[in-house]
C-alpha positions in Angstrom: 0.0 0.0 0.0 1.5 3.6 -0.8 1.4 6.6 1.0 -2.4 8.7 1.7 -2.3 12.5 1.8 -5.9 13.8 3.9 -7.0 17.0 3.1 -7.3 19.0 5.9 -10.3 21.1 4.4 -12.3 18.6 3.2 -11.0 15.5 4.5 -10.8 13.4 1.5 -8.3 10.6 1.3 -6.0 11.6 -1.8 -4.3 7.9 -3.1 -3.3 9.0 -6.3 -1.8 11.9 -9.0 -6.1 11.3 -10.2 -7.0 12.8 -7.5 -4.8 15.7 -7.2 -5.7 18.7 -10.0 -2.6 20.5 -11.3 -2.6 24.3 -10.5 -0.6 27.1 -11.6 2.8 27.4 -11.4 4.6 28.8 -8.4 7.6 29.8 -7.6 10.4 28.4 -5.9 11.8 31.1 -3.6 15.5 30.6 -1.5 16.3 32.8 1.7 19.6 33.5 2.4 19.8 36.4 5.6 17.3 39.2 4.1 17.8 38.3 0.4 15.4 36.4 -1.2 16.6 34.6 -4.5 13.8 33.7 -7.2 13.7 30.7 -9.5 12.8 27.8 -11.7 8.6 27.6 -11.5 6.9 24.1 -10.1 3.6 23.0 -10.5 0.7 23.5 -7.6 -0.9 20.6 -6.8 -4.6 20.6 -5.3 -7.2 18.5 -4.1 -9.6 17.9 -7.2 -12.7 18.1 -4.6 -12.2 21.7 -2.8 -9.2 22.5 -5.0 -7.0 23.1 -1.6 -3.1 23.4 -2.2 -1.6 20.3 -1.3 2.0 20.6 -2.5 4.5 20.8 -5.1 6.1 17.7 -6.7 9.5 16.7 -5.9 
């Protein structure tokens, strides 16, 4: 058996990439003291019943 993900607004049980819905594009941002360094974009995943973000892919 793999790993579940819950969503904590809805509470459905997400098994699968089927049940995720691919948002926009975010991105990736890097601290470093006070300077924030921008870059390379990643795709938003979110629950395909309340359309929640859930997290980015690895």
């Amino acid at each position: 058996m793999g790993s579940e993900l819950t969503c904590p607004d809805c509470e459905t049980t997400i098994e699968s990439k089927a049940q995720l819905v691919e948002g926009h594009e975010v991105t990736e941002v890097e601290f470093d003291g006070n300077d924030i360094s921008l870059y390379g974009n990643r795709n938003l995943f979110l629950c395909k019943n309340c359309k929640r973000p859930l997290g980015v892919p690895k």
